[in-house]
C-alpha positions in Angstrom: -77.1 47.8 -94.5 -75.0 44.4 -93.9 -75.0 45.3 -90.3 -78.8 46.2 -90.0 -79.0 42.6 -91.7 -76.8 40.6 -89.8 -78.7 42.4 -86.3 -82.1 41.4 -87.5 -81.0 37.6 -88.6 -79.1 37.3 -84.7 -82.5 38.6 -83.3 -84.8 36.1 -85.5 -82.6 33.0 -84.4 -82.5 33.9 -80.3 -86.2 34.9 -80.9 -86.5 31.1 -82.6 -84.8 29.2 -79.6 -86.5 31.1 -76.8 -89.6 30.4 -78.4 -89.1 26.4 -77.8 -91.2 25.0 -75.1 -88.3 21.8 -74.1 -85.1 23.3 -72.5 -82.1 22.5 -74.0 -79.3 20.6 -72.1 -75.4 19.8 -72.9 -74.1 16.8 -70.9 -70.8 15.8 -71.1 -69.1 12.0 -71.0 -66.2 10.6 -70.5 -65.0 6.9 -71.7 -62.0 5.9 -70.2 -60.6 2.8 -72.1 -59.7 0.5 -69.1 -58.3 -2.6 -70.7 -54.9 -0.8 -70.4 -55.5 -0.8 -67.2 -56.4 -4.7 -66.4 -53.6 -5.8 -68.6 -51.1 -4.2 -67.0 -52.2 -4.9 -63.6 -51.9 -8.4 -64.6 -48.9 -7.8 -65.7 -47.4 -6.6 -63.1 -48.7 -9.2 -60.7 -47.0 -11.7 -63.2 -43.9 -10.2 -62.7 -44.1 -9.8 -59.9 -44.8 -13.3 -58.8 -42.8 -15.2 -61.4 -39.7 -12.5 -61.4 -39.8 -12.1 -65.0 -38.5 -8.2 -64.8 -35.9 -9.3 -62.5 -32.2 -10.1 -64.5 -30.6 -13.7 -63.9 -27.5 -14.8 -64.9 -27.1 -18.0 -63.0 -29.5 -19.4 -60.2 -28.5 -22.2 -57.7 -30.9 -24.4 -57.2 -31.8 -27.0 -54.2 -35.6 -29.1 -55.7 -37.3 -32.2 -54.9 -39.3 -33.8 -57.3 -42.3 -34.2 -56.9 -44.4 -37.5 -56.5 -41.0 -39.1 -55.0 -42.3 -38.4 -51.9 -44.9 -40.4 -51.6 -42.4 -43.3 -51.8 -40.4 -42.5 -48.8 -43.3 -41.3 -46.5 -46.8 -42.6 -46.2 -49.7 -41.0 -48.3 -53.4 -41.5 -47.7 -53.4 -44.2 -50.2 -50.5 -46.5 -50.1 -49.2 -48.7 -52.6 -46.6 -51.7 -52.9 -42.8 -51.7 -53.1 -41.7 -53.0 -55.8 -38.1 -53.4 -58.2 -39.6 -50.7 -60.5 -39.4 -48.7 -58.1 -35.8 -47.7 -59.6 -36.7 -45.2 -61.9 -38.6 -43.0 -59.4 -35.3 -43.5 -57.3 -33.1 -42.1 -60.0 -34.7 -38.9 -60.3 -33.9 -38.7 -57.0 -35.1 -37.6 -53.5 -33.3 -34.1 -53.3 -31.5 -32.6 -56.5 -28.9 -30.2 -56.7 -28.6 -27.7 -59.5 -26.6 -24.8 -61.2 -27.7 -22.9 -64.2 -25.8 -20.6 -66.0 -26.8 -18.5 -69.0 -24.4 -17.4 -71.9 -26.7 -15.6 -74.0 -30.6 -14.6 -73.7 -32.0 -17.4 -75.2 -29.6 -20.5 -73.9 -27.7 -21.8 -70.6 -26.2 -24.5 -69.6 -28.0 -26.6 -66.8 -26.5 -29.4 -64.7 -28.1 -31.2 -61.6 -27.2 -33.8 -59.4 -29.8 -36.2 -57.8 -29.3 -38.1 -54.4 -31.9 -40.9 -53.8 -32.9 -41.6 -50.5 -32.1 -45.3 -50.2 -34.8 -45.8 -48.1 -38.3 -47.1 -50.3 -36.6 -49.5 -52.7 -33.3 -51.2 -53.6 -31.4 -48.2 -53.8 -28.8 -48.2 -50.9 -26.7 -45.3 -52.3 -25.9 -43.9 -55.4 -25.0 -40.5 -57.4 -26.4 -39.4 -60.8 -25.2 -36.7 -62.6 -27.2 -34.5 -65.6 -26.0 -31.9 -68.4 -28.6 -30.3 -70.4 -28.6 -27.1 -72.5 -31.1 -25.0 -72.7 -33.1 -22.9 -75.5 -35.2 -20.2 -74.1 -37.1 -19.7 -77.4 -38.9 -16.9 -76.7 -37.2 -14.8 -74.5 -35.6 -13.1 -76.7 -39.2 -12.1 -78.1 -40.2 -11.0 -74.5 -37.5 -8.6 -73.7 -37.8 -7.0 -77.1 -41.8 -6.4 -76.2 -41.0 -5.8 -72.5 -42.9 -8.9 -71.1 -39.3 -9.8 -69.7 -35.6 -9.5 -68.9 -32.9 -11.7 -69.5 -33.6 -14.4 -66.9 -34.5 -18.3 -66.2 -38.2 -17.8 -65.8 -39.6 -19.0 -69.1 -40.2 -21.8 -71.5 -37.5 -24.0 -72.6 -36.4 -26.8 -75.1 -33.4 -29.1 -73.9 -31.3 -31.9 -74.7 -30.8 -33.7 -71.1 -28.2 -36.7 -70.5 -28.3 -38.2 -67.6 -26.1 -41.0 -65.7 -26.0 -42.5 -62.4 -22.4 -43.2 -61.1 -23.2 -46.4 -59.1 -26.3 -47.9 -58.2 -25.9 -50.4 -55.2 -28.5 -53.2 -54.5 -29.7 -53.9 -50.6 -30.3 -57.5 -51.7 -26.1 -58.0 -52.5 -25.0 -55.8 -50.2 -22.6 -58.1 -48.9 -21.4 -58.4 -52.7 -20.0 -54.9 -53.4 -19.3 -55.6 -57.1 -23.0 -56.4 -57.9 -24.9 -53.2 -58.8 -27.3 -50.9 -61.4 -26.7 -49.0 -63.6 -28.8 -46.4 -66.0 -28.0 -44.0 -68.6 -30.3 -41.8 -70.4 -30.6 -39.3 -73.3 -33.7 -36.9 -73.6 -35.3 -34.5 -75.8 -37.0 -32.3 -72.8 -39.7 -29.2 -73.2 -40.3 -27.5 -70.0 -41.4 -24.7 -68.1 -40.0 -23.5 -65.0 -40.7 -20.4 -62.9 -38.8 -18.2 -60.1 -41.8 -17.9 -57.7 -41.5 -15.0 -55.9 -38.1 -14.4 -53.6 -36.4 -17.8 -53.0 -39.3 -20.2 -54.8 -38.7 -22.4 -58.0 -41.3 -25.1 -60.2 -39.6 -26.9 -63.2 -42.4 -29.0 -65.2 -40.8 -31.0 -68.1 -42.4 -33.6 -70.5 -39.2 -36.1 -71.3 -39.1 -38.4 -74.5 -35.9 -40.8 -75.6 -34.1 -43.1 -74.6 -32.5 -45.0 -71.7 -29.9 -48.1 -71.3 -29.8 -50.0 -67.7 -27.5 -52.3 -66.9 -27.0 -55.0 -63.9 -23.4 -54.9 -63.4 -21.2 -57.9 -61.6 -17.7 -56.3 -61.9 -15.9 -59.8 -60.5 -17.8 -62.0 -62.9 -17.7 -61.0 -67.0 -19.5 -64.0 -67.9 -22.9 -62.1 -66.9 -25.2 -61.8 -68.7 -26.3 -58.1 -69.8 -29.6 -57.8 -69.2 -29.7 -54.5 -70.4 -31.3 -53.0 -73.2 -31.9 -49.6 -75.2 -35.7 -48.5 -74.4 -37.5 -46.0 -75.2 -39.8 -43.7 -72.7 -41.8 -40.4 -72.4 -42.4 -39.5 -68.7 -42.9 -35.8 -66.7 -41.1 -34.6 -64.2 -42.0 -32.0 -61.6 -39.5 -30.6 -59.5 -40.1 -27.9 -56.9 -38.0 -26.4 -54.4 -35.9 -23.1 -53.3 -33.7 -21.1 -56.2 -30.8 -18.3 -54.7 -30.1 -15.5 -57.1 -28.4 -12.4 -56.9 -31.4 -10.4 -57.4 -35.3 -10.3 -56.5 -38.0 -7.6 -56.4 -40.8 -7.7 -54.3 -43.8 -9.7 -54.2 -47.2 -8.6 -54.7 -49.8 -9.6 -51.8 -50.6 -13.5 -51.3 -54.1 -12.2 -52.6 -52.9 -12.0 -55.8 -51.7 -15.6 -56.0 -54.2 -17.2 -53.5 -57.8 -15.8 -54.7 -58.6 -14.8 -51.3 -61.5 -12.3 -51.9 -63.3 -15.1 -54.6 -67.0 -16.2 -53.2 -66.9 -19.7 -54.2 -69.7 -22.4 -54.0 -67.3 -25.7 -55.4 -63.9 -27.1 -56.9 -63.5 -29.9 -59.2 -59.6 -31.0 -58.3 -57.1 -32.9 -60.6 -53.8 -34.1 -58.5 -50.9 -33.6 -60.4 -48.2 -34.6 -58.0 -47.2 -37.4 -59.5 -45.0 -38.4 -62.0 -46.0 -40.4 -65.2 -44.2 -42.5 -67.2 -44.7 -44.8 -70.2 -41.9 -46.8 -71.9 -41.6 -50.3 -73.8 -40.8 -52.2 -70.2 -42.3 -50.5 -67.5 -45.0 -48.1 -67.0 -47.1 -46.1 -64.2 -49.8 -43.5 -63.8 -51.5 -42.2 -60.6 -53.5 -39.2 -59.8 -57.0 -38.6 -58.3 -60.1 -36.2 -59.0 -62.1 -34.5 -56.0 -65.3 -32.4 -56.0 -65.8 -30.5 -52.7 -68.4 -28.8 -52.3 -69.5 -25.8 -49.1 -72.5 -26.6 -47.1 -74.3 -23.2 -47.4 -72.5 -20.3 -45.6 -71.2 -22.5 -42.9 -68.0 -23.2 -42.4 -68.0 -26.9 -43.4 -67.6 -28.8 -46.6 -68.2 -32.6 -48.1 -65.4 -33.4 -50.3 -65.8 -36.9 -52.6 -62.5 -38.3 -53.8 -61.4 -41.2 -56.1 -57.7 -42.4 -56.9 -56.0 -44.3 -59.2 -53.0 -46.2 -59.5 -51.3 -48.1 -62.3 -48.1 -50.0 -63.7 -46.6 -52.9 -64.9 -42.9 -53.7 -65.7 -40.8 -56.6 -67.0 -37.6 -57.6 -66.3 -34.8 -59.9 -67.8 -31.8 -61.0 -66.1 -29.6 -64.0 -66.0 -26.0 -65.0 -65.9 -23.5 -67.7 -68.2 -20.5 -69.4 -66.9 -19.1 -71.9 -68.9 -20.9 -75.0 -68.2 -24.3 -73.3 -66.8 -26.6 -70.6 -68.0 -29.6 -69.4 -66.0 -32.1 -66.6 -67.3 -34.7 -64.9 -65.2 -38.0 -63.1 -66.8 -41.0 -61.8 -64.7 -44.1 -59.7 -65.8 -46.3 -57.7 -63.2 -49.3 -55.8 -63.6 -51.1 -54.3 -60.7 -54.1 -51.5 -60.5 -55.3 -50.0 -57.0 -58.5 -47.4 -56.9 -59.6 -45.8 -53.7 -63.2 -43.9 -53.4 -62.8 -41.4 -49.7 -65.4 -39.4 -48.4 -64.8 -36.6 -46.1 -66.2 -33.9 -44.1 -64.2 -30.3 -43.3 -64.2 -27.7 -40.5 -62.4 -25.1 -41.9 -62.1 -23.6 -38.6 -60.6 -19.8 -39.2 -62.8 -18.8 -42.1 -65.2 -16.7 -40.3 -62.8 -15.0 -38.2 -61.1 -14.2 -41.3 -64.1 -12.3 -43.5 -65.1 -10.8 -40.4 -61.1 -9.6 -40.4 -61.6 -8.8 -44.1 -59.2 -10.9 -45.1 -60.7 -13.3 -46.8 -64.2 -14.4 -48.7 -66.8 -17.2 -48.1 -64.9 -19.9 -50.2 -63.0 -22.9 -49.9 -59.5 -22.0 -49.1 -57.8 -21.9 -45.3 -56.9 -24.4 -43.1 -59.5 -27.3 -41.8 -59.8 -30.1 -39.8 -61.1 -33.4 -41.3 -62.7 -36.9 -40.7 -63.2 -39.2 -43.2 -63.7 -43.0 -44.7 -61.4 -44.5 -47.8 -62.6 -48.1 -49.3 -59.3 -49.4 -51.4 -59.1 -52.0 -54.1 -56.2 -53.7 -55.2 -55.6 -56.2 -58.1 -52.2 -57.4 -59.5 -50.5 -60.1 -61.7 -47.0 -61.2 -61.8 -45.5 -64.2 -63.6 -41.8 -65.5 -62.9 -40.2 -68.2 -66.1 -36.3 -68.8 -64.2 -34.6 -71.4 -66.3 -31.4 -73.4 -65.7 -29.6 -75.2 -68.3 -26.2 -77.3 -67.9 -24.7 -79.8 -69.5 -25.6 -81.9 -67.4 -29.4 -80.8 -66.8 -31.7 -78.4 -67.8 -34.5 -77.0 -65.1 -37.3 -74.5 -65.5 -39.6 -73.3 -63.0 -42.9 -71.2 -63.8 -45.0 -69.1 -61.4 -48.3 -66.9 -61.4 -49.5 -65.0 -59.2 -53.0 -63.1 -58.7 -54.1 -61.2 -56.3 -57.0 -59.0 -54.6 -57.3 -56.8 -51.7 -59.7 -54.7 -50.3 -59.0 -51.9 -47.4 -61.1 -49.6 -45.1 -59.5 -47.1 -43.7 -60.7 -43.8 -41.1 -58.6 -40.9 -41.0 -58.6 -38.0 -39.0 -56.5 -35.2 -40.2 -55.4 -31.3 -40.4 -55.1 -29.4 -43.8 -54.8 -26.4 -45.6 -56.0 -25.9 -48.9 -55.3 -22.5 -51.1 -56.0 -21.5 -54.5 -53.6 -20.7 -56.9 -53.9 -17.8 -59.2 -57.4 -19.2 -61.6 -57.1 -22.8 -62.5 -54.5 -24.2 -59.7 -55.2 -25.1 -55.9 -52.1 -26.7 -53.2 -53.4 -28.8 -50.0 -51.4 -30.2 -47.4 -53.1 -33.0 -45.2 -51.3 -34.3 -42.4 -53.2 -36.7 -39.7 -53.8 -40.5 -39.0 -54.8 -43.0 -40.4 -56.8 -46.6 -38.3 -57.7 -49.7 -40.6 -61.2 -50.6 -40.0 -61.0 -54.0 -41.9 -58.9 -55.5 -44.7 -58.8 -58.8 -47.1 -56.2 -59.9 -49.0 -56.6 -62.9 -51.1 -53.7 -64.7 -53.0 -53.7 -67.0 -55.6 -49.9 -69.0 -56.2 -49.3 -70.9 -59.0 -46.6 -73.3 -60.1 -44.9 -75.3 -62.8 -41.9 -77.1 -62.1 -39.9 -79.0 -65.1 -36.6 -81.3 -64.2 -35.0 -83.3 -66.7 -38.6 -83.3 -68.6 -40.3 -84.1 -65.4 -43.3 -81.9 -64.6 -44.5 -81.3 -61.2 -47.6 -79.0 -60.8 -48.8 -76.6 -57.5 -51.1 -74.2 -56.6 -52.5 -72.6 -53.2 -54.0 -69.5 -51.6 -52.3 -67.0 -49.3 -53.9 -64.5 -47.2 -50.6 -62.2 -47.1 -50.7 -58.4 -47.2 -48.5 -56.7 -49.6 -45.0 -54.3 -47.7 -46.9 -51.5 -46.3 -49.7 -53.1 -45.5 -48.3 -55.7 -43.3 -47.9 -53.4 -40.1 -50.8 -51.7 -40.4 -53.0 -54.3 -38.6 -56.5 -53.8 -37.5 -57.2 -51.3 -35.1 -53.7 -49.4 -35.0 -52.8 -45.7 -35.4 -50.6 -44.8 -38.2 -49.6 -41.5 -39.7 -50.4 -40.2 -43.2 -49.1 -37.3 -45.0 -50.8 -36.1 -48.6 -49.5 -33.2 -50.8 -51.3 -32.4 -53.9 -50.9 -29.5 -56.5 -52.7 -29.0 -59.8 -55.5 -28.1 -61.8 -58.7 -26.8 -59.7 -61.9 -25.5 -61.5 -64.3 -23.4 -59.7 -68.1 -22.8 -59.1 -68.7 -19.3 -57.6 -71.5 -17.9 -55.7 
């Protein structure tokens, strides 16, 4: 009977569904959960590039800061000479390093720097740095497998730094005359194996430094020195030798190559900045560039700045004389260039697939800078004997203005998102310039005043040899922030 039953109910439901006008259909999907995916490809390619799954122990390194550069060959913009030009010098033109870890979190780094003795007062000199290291969270990226034990990561440091003779091109002929510089830093910095042989070290440096004018044959000076405090960045960049590497992903990972892009906003960064209770500087500059349709060709609108001032105390007693020096500059310089590019391989290269309609590759440019210039220095040098007593006051303002053409070669690449490198090597021809210079001066003897003032037409250093009409070579490296508009 339950059989009977259960027949007849099987019957009445297939009966039921057959009945149905609609067919019935069973589809199947499948969600696959790629963010697993993306994040480890990124991380890979992060690896990768940066060697963070690669074990280091010690690293040798060979860097050049960056920004120094500029000093010892010509930029696009140029800017004066001048004595503060000595703490660019003591970071050096080419620094030598060796760091060696003892655990996974902390090493022990030391570097020596060799200026160039060529775009100051430095004639030669050695300075010498210790700092150890804290890798805070490395030990937090091995235990989550971001990393291995190794030198490219984030760090906090204590840095001490002293130069083992500076020697002064104005008393060369009086070897016991000389500068001297010690400093001690709390540092927090960021430096990077980039892929095989490649190393970047960014650090933001605060504390404080004590220089000293030195006259070893004559005690009586006197110390002009001081304690001072400063906060600065240095950038160095350069080759690091290891005993291990892995290989590197393609250059398309780090270079962007297959990203359509319309324009860049560009921030230099290849310069250091410094600010402190006696001297201070800034530079940098901001570019849009924009593509011209699909064509190969761009307009690219630049403007740079450039600031410091510094003062300066110095003097000497002997027993029946004292003379004291103090001088004060200021100076600003801002540049506004216009330029058009040929980047002459891009098409060859999409139609290659190797690359998209954007702005990286190399070019060929021509373009117009207008330069402005302003500066103020005062000079109070007093005497006093027992005999007489002499002070003599000076000011000085001045204004320039430059034009300049340039023609020139470049290559521009993006770097991973936010960060773009050009190099621009070419010429540079003055079209016009005008320098005006206003002197003034106080002279007191024995309580007599004597007053002058005139104008002077002079150029500042670099600017002297670079007359009207002439051909002069240029070379401009920039590396920093870049934000893009795509297509």
């Amino acid at each position: 009977m339950k059989k009977s039953l259960l027949v007849l109910l099987l019957s009445g439901l297939t009966q039921l569904l057959y009945a149905q006008n609609d067919s019935i259909s069973v589809e199947y999907t499948t969600e696959i959960d790629t963010s697993f995916v993306v994040k480890k490809r990124l991380l890979d390619t992060y690896g990768d590039v940066f060697q963070s799954q690669v074990p280091t122990r010690s690293i040798f390194k060979v860097v050049l800061p960056l920004g120094t550069a500029k000093n010892n060959f010509p930029p696009l913009m140029l800017i004066p000479d001048a004595f503060e030009n000595r703490t660019l010098q003591r970071v050096g033109f080419i620094r030598l390093a060796y760091e060696r870890k003892f655990s996974p979190a902390w090493s022990i780094n030391t570097e020596l720097a060799i200026p160039s003795g060529i775009a100051g007062n430095v004639v030669n000199s050695l300075r010498f740095m210790i700092q150890p290291r804290w890798y805070y969270r490395m030990n937090e990226r091995i235990r989550t497998g971001k990393s291995v034990d190794n030198v490219s990561e984030n760090y906090v440091g204590l840095s001490l730094e002293s130069s083992f003779r500076f020697m002064l091109n104005r008393y060369v002929n009086n070897p016991g005359l000389g500068y001297s510089n010690q400093d001690i830093a709390v540092v927090y910095g960021i430096q990077r194996r980039f892929r095989k042989r490649g190393l970047i070290d960014f650090s933001v440096r605060g504390g404080v430094n004590f220089n000293r004018y030195n006259d070893y044959l004559n005690s009586s000076l006197i110390n002009s020195g001081r304690y001072n405090w400063f906060l600065e960045t240095r950038t160095l960049v350069g080759l690091g030798f290891t005993k291990y590497s892995q290989k590197a992903s393609s250059n398309c990972e780090i270079l962007s190559c297959f990203d359509p892009i319309q324009s860049l906003w560009k921030i230099d960064l290849n310069n250091p900045i410094r600010f402190s209770n006696n001297d201070n500087y800034f530079r940098t500059s901001v570019a849009y560039e924009r593509k011209l349709g699909s064509s190969p060709f761009s307009l690219q609108l630049e403007s740079s700045l450039y600031g410091r001032n510094f003062q300066f105390t110095s003097g000497y007693a002997h027993s029946d004389l004292v003379n004291r020096s103090e001088v004060m500059s200021r100076m600003g310089q801002v540049s506004l260039a216009l330029e058009s590019r040929y980047y002459y391989n891009m098409n060859k290269r999409i139609r290659r697939g190797k690359q998209s309609d954007n702005l990286s590759g190399n070019f060929f440019t021509i373009g117009y800078m207008r330069e402005r210039l302003w500066g103020k220095t005062t000079n109070n040098n007093s005497s006093i004997s027992i005999v007489a007593s002499e002070q003599y006051l000076s000011l000085q303002k001045s204004k320039h203005t430059y034009g300049d053409a340039y023609l020139a070669w470049g290559a521009q690449r993006r770097l991973f998102i936010n960060g773009f490198l050009e190099l621009k090597a070419g010429l540079r021809m003055p079209v016009w310039q005008s320098a005006i210079n206003n002197y003034y001066t106080t002279h007191i003897k024995n309580g007599q005043v004597e007053e002058g003032n005139r104008e002077g037409l002079g150029l500042y250093d670099k600017r002297r040899n670079h007359r009207v009409g002439g051909v002069y070579p240029f070379v401009d490296l920039k590396i920093g922030l870049a934000w893009a508009k795509h297509k």
